[in-house]
C-alpha positions in Angstrom: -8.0 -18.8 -18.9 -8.7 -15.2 -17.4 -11.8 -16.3 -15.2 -10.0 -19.1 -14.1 -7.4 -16.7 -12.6 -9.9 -14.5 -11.3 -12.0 -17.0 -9.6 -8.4 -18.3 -7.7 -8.0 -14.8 -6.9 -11.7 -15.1 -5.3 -10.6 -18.3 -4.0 -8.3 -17.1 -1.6 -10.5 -14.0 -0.4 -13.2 -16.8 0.6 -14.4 -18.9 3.8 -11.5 -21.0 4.4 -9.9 -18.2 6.5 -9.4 -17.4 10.2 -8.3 -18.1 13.6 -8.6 -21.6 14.3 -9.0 -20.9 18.3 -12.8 -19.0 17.5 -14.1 -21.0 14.7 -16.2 -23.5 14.4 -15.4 -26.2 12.0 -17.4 -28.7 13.1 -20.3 -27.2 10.7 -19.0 -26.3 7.4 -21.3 -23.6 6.5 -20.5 -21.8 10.3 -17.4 -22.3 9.7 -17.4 -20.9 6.8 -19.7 -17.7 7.4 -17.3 -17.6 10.5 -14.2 -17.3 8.7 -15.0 -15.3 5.8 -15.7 -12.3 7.7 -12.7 -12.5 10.2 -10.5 -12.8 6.9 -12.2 -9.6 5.3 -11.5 -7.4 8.3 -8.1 -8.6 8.8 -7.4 -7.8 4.8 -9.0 -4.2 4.9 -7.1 -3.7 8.2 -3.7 -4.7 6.8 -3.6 -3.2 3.8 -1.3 -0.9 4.5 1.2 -3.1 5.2 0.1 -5.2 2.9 0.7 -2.8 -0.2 4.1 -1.6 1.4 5.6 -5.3 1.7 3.3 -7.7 0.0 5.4 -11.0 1.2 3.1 -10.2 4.2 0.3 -12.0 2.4 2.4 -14.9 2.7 1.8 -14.9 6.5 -1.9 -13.9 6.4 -2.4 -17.5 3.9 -0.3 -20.0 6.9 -1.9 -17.8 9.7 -5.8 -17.4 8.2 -5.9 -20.1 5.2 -3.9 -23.4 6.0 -5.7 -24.5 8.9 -9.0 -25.1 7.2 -7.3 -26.9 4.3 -6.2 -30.4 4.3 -3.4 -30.0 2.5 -2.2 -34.0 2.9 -5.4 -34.9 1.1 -5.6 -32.3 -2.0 -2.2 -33.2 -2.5 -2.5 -37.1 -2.5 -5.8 -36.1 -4.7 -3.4 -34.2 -7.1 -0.8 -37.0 -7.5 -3.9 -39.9 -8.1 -2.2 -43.2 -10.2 1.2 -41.6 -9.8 0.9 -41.9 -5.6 1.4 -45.8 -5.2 4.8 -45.6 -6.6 6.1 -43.2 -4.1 8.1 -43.6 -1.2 7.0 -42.3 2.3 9.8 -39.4 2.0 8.6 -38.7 -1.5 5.1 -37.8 -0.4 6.3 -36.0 2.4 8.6 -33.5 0.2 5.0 -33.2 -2.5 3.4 -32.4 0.1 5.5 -29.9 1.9 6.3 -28.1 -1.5 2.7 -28.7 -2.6 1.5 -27.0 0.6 4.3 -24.0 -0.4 3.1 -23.9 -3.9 -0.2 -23.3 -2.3 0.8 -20.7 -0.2 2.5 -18.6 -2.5 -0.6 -19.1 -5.4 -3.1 -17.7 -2.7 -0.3 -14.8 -1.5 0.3 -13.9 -4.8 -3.6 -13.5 -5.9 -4.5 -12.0 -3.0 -2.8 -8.9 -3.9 -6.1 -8.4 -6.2 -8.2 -8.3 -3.1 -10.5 -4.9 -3.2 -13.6 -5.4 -1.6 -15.7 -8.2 -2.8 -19.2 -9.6 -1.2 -19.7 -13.0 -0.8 -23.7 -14.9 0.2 -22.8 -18.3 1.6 -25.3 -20.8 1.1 -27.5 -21.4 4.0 -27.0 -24.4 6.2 -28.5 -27.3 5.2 -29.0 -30.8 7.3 -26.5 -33.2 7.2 -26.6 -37.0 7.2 -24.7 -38.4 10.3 -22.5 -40.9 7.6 -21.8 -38.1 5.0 -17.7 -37.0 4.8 -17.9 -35.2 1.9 -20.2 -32.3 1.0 -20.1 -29.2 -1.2 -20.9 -25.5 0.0 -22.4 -22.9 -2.6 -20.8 -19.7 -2.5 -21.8 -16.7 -4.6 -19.1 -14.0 -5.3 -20.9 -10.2 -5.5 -18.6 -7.9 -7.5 -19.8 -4.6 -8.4 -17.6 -4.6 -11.3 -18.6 -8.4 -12.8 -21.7 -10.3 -13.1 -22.2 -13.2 -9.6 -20.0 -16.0 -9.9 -20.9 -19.1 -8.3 -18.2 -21.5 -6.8 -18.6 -24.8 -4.9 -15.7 -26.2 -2.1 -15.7 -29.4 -1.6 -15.2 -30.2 2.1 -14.5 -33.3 4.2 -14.8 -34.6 7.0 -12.5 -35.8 9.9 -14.5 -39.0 11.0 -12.2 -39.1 14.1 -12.3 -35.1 15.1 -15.7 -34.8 13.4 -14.2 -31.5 12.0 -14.4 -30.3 8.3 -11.9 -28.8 6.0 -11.6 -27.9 2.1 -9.5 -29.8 -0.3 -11.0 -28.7 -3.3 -12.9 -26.2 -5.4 -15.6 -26.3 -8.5 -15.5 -23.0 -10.3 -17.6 -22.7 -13.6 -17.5 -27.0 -13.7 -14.1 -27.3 -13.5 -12.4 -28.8 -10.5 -9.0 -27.1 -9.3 -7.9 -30.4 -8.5 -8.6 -31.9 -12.1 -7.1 -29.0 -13.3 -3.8 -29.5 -11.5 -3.9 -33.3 -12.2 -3.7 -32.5 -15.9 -1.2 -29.7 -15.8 1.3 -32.0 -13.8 0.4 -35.4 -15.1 2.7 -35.4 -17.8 5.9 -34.8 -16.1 4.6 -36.8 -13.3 4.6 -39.7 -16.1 7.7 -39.0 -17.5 9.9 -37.3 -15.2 8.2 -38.6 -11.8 7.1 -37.0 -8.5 10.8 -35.7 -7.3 11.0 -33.7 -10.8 7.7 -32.0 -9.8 8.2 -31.1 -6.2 11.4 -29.5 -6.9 9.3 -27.7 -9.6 6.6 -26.9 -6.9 9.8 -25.4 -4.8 10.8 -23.1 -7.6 7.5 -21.6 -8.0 6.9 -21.2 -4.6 10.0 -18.8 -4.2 9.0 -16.5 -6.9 8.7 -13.2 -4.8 5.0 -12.1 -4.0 4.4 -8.9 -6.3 1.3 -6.3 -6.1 -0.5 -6.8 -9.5 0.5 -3.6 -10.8 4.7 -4.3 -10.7 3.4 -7.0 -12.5 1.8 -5.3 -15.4 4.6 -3.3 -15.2 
């Protein structure tokens, strides 16, 4: 699934970036405007660094991506059926290597970054009782025809803040997708045999894409 790789490496060049001090995120589409361009300029200003030690991505994710990502929620998503038979210390270890996993996947893609345009959709009203809403954004690459993505974002009904726990790319959900790919071993192997796999990948060491195609 090619596109599907390139889309997650558009993923992670996307809105839900940036310092959490400055931003908005009490409007998804601000925030979202907001944090895309602070992430764009940190990413053409560190790219030196950034091509001479690419583990650095690793900070720019925790520093510019975690905070707008509700990392609690996408993971419980991801588990579905299988989370009622956890324990509390069980879902705190998926989480923490879930959120890792995450971490590392963004880092890891991110060292495709060139210099993409994204068009955010405009802001649109929203309903005082609605939690969960999607944002259109358009990906401009010079080199590929527009593709269209849609986060799904929710909101905190106690902070009245938003954040992302998912994404639609080309109909297919990112948390669907990693529901199926873990189900199985969820089924038979259970949730401890799947964090410790989530450890493993996320200490793989973050490589520029050409060592890789080396």
């Amino acid at each position: 699934m090619k596109w599907f790789r390139y889309v997650m490496m558009m993923v992670v060049c996307l809105p839900l970036m940036a310092q959490a001090a400055v931003v908005d995120k009490t409007n998804p589409y601000t925030m979202m405007d907001q944090v895309s361009q602070k992430t764009f300029a940190r990413l053409k200003s560190e790219q030196g660094v950034i091509q001479q030690n690419p583990e650095h991505l690793r900070r720019v994710v925790q520093q510019e991506l975690l905070p707008y990502i509700n990392t609690r929620y996408a993971a419980y998503k991801v588990l579905g059926p299988h989370l009622k038979s956890t324990t509390p210390q069980q879902r705190n270890d998926f989480v923490a290597a879930f959120t890792d996993y995450l971490v590392a996947s963004y880092a890891q893609v991110l060292t495709q970054y060139t210099d993409q345009d994204i068009e955010i959709e405009p802001p649109k009203p929203i309903p005082a009782d609605r939690s969960v809403i999607s944002v259109r954004v358009d990906i401009v690459d010079t080199k590929r025809p527009p593709i269209r993505l849609d986060f799904t974002l929710r909101k905190n009904k106690k902070t009245g803040e938003w954040q992302g726990f998912d994404m639609v790319a080309e109909g297919v959900s990112m948390i669907s997708t990693k529901q199926s790919e873990w189900n199985g071993q969820l089924r038979s192997q259970g949730v401890d045999a799947v964090t410790q796999d989530l450890k493993r990948l996320a200490a793989k060491p973050i490589r520029r894409e050409s060592e890789n195609n080396d």
